[in-house]
C-alpha positions as CSV (number, residue, x, y, z in Angstrom):
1,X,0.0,0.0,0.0
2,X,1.0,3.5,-0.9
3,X,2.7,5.4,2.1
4,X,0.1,8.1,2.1
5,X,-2.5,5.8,1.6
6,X,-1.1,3.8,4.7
7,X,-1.4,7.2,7.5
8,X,-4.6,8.1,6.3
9,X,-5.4,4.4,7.5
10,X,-3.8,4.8,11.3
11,X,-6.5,5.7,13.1
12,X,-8.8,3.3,11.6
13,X,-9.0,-0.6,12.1
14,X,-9.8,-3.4,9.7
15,X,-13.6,-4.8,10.1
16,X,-13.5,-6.5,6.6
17,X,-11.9,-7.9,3.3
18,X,-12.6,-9.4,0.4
19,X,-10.8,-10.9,-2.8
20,X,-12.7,-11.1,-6.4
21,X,-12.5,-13.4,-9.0
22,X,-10.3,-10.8,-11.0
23,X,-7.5,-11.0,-8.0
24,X,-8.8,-7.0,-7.2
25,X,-8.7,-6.7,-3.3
26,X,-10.9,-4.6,-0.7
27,X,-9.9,-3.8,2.6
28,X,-12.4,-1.9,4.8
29,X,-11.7,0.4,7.8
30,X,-13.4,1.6,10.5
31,X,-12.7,4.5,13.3
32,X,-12.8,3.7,16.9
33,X,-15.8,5.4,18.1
34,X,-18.0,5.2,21.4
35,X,-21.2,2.7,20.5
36,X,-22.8,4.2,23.4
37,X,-22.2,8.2,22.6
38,X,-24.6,10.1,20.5
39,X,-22.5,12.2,19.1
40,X,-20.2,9.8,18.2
41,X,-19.2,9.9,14.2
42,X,-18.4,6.0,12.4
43,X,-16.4,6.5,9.6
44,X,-15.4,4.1,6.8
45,X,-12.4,3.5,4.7
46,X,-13.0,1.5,1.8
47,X,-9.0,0.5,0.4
48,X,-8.8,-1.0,-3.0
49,X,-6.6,-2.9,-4.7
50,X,-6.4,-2.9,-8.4
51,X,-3.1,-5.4,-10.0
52,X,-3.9,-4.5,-13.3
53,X,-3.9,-0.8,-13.0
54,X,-0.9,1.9,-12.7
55,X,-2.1,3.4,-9.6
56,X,-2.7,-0.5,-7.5
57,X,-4.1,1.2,-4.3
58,X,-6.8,3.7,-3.8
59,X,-9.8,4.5,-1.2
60,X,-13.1,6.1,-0.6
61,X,-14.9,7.4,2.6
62,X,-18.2,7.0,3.9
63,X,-19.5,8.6,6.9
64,X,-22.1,6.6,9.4
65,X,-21.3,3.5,7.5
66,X,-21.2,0.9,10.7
67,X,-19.4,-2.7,10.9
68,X,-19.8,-2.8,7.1
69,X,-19.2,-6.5,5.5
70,X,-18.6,-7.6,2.1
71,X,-18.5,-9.6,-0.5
72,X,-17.5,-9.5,-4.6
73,X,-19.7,-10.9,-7.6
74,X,-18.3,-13.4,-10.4
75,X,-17.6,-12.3,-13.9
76,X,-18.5,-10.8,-16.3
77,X,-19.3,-7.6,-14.2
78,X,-16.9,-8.6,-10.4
79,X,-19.4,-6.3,-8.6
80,X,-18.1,-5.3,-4.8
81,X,-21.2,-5.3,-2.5
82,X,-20.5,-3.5,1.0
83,X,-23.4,-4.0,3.6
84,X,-23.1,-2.5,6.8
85,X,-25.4,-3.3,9.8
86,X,-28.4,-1.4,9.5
87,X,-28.7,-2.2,5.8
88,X,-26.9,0.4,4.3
89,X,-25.2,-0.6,0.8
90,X,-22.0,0.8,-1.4
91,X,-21.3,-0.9,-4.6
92,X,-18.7,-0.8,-7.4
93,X,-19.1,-2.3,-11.1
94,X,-15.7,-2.6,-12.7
95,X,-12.1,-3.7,-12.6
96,X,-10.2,-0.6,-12.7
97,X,-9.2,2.6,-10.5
98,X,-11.1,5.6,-12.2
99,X,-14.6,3.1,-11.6
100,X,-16.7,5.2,-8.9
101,X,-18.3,3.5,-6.2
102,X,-22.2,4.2,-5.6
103,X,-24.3,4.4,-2.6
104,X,-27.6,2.5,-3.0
105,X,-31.0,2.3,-1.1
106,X,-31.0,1.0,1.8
107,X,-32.0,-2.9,2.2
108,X,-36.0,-2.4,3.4
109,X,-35.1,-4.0,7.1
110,X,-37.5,-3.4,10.2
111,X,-36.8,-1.2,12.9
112,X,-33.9,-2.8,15.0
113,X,-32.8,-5.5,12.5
114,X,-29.5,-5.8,12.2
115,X,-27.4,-7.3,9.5
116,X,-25.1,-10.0,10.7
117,X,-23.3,-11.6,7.4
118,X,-23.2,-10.9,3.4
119,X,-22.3,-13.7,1.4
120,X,-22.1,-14.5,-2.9
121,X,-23.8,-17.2,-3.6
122,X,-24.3,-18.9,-7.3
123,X,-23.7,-15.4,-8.4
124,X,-26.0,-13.2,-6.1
125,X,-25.9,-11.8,-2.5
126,X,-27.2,-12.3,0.4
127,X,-27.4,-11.1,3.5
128,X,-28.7,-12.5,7.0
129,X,-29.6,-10.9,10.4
130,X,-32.0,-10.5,13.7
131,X,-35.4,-11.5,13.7
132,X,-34.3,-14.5,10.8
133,X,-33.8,-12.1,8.1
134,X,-32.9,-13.0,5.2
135,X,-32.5,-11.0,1.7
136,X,-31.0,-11.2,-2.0
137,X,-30.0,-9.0,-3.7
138,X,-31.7,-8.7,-7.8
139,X,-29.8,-6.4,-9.1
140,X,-29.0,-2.6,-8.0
141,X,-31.4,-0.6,-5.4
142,X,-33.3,-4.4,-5.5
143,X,-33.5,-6.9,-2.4
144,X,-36.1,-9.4,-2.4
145,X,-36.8,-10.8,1.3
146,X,-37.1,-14.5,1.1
147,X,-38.2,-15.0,5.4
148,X,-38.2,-13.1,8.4
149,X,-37.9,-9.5,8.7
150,X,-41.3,-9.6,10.2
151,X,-41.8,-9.4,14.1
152,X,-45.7,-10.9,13.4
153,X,-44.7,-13.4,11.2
154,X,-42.4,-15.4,14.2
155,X,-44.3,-17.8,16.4
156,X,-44.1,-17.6,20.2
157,X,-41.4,-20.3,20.3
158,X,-39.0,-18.1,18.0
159,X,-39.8,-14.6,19.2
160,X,-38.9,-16.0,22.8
161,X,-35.5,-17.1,21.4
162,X,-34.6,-14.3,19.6
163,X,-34.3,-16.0,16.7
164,X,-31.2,-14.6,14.7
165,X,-29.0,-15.6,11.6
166,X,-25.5,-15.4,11.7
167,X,-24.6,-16.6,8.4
168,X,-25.7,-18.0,5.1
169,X,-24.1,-20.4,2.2
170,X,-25.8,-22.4,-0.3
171,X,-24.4,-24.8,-3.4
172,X,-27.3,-23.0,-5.7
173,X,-30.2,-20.7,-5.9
174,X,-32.4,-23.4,-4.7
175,X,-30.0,-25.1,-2.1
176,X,-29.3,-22.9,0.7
177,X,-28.6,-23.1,4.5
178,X,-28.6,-20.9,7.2
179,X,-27.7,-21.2,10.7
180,X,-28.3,-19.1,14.0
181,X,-28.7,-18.5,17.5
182,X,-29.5,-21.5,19.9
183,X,-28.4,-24.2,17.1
184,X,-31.1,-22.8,14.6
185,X,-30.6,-24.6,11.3
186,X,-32.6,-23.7,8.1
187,X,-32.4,-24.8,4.3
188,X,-33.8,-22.9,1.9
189,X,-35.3,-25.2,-2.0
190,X,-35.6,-22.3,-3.4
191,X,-39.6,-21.9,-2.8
192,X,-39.4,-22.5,0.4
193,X,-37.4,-22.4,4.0
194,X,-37.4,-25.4,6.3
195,X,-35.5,-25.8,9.6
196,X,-33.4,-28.8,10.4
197,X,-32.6,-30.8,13.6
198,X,-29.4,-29.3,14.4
199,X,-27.2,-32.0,16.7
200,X,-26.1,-29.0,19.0
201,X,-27.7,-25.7,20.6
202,X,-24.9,-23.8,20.6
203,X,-24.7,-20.5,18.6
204,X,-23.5,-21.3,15.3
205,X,-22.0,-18.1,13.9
206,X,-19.9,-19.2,10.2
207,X,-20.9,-21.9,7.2
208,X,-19.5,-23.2,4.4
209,X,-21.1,-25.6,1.5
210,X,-17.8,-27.1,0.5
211,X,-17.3,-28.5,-2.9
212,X,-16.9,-31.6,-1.7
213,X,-20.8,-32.0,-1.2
214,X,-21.2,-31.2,2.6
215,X,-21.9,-28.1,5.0
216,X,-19.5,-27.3,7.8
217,X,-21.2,-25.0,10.1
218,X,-18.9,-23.6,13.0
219,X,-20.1,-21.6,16.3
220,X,-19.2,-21.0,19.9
221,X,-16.7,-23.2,22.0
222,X,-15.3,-24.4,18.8
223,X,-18.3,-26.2,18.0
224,X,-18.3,-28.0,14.5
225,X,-20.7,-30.0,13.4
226,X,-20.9,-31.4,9.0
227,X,-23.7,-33.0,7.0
228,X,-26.2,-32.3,4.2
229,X,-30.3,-32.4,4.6
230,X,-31.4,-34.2,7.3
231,X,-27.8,-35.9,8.4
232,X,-25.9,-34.1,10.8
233,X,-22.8,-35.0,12.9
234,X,-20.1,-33.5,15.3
235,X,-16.6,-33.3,14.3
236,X,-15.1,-31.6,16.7
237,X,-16.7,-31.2,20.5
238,X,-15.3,-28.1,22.7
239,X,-11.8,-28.8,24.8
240,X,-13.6,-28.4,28.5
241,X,-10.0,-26.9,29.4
242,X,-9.7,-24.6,26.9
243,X,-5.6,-25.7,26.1
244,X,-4.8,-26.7,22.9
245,X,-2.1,-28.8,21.9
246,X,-1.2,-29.0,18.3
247,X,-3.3,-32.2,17.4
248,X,-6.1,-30.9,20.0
249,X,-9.4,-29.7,19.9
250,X,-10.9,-26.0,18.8
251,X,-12.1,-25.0,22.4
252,X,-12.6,-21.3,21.1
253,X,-15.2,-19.5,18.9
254,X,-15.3,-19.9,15.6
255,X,-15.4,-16.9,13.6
256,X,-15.1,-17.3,9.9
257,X,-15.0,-21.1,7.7
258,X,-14.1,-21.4,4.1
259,X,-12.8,-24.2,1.2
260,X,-9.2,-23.2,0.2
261,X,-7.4,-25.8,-2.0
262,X,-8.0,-29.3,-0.8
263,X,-9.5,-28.6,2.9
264,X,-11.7,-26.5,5.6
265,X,-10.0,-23.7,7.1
266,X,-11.5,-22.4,10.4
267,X,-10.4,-18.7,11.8
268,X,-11.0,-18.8,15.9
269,X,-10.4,-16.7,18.4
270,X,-7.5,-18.4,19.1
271,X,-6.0,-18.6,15.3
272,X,-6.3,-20.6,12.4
273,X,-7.0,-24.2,12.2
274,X,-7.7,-26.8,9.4
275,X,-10.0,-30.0,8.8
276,X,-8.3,-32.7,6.9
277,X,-8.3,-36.1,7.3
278,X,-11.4,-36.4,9.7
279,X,-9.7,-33.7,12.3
280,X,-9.2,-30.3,13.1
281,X,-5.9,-29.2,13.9
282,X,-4.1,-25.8,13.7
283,X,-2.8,-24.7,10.8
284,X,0.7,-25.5,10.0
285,X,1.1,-22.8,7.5
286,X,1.1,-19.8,10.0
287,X,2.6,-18.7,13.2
288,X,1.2,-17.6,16.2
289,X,4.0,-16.9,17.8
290,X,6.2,-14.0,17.4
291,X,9.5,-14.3,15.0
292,X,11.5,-12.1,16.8
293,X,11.6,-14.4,19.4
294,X,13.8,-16.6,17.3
295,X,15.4,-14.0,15.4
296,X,17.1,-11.9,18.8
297,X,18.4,-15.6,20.0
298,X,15.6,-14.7,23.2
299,X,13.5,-17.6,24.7
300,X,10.0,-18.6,22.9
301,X,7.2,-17.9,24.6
302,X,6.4,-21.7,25.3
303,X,9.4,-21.4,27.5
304,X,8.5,-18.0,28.9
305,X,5.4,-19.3,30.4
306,X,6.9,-22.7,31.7
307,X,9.2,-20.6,33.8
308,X,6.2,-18.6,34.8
309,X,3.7,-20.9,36.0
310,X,6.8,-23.0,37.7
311,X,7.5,-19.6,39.4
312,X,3.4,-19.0,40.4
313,X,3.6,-22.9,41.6
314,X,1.2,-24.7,39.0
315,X,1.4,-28.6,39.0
316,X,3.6,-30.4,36.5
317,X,0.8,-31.3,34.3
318,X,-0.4,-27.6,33.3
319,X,3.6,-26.7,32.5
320,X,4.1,-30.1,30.4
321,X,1.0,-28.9,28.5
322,X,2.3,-25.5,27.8
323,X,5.3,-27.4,26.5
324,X,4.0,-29.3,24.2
325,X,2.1,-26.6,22.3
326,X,3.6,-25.7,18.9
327,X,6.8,-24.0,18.7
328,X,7.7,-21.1,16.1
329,X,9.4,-22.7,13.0
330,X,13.1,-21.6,13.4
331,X,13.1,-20.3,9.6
332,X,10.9,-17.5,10.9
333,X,7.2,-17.1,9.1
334,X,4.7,-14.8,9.2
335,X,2.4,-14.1,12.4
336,X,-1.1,-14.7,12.6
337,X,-3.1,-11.2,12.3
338,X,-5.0,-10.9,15.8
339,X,-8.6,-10.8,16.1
340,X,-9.6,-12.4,13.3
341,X,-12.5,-10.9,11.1
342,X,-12.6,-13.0,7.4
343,X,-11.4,-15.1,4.9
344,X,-12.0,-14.8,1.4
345,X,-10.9,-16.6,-1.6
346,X,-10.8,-16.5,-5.4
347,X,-9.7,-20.3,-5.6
348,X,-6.1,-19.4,-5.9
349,X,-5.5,-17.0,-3.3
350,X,-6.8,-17.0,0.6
351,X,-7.2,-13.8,2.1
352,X,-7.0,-13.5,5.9
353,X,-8.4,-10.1,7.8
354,X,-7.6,-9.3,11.1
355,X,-7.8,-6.1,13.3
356,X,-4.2,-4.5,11.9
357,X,-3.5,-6.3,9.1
358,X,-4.2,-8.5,6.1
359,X,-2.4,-11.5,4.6
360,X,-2.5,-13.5,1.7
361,X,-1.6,-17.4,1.2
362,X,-1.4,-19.2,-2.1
363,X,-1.1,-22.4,-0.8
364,X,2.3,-22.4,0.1
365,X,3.5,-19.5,1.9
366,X,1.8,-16.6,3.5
367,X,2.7,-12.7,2.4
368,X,1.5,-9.6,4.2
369,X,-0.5,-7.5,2.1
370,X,-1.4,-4.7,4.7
């Protein structure tokens, strides 16, 4: 990124990113501002990344644009959607710097729904939020809702549970699935919406239809659970202890899911992990430890906090367990971005967002983009 593109950026953090099928890149920033105060001003930075242009990196501003999320639409036209909670949408037709983005009608939402995910699926997008929303997107100033959005429409049951959509994936127009609050599962045939007996009640907040023919649906306490229809099973049940060795359990919340290559990757609270092979396992392919360490000859944190909790008087077991957590690969690497927002991915690249920075992996090694 261009140095003056970079200090406009330093007061603003990353709440989203996105990759489109014609490698073009979108990073979106946010100011730190007071939820709570009225006078209180949001501000968003949309930063753009164009490889085939003269000028790669660029960015627009948008005031009271909140928590925005994103996602890009296939070819012929690679249009970047930009949704931010109350329903509020910025769009850009085009692969190339001089294409202005345009501010669009707001999605139709009730009072107090809230948008929780957008997501491209067979071409369109949707979005998902409170009170079991659910919208897609026709074309521009156009979203159809296809269920909730309507406080009279939700029986006693769902109104009591607050029912809620966190996210939204689907193979087609006609096969789609949602999941929620309180293990709320829904597919969608294209006419209709159906809920499904969910094997768990935990909050399941990300969801992937992989191209391998399943559904990987991820939520709190590292919850994971795969199937299809009516077939449902868990792959991965919550660490109790909330220590994860290398070949251990996700104990934390799972934030974002997606198909990259051959496998599932899973972005935590705690880092990234993969499924492979029948088991989740963190990823191998990036750090969560810091380089430096290795680089100044100083101790690694593994052996930092062994010396600590011998120190603080902790049993044996809890400081072999610290010990046999993955070390940092003595060729250095690149660290894992903290607080973890996205992925995206093109098919060739995976894009990883987190509060300060974003990376890029192509199935090999990882680069830092921002």
């Amino acid at each position: 990124m261009n140095p003056e593109i970079y200090k406009e950026m330093e007061d603003f953090y990353i709440i989203s990113s996105c990759i489109g099928s014609n490698k073009c890149i979108y990073i979106l920033f946010e100011n730190h501002y007071d939820d709570f105060d009225e006078d209180a001003k949001p501000m968003c930075r949309i930063g753009f990344f164009y490889p085939e242009t003269e000028e790669q990196w660029g960015y627009v501003g948008f005031g009271n644009f909140c928590h925005p999320m994103t996602c890009v639409l296939p070819a012929p036209y690679h249009t970047f959607i930009a949704v931010d909670e109350k329903g509020q949408v910025v769009t850009r037709t085009g692969v190339t710097s001089d294409v202005d983005f345009n501010i669009e009608e707001r999605i139709p939402l009730i009072h107090r729904t809230y948008v929780n995910r957008v997501r491209e699926i067979d071409g369109a997008a949707f979005i998902v939020g409170t009170v079991g929303t659910v919208f897609r997107r026709e074309g521009p100033n156009n979203w159809t809702c296809l269920y909730g959005n309507d406080v009279d429409s939700l029986n006693d049951e769902q109104k009591n549970r607050f029912l809620s959509f966190y996210d939204i994936g689907g193979f087609d127009l006609n096969d789609i699935y949602a999941c929620g609050n309180n293990g709320h599962l829904y597919h969608y045939n294209g006419e209709q919406w159906r809920t499904i007996d969910c094997p768990t009640n935990e909050d399941m907040k990300a969801l992937c239809c992989a191209p391998n023919g399943k559904v990987y649906i991820g939520g709190r306490n590292g919850m994971v659970i795969e199937g299809r229809e009516d077939e449902w099973q868990i792959i991965d049940r919550p660490d109790p202890y909330g220590l994860i060795p290398e070949d251990g359990m996700l104990s934390t919340n799972v934030i974002d899911m997606t198909w990259y290559k051959d496998r599932l990757y899973i972005a935590a609270e705690q880092g990234v992990y993969e499924y492979t092979e029948g088991r989740i396992k963190r990823s191998p392919s990036i750090n969560i430890f810091y380089p430096e360490e290795v680089k100044l000859g100083e101790p690694l944190l593994n052996d930092r906090i062994k010396k600590f909790l011998v120190q603080a008087g902790a049993d044996e077991s809890t400081v072999d367990l610290w010990g046999s957590l993955p070390e940092l690969p003595q060729h250095g690497g690149i660290l894992c971005p903290s607080h973890l927002r996205c992925f995206s991915t093109d098919g060739e690249l995976l894009l990883l967002a987190g509060d300060e920075q974003v990376v890029v992996y192509n199935g090999d090694t990882w680069q830092r983009l921002y």
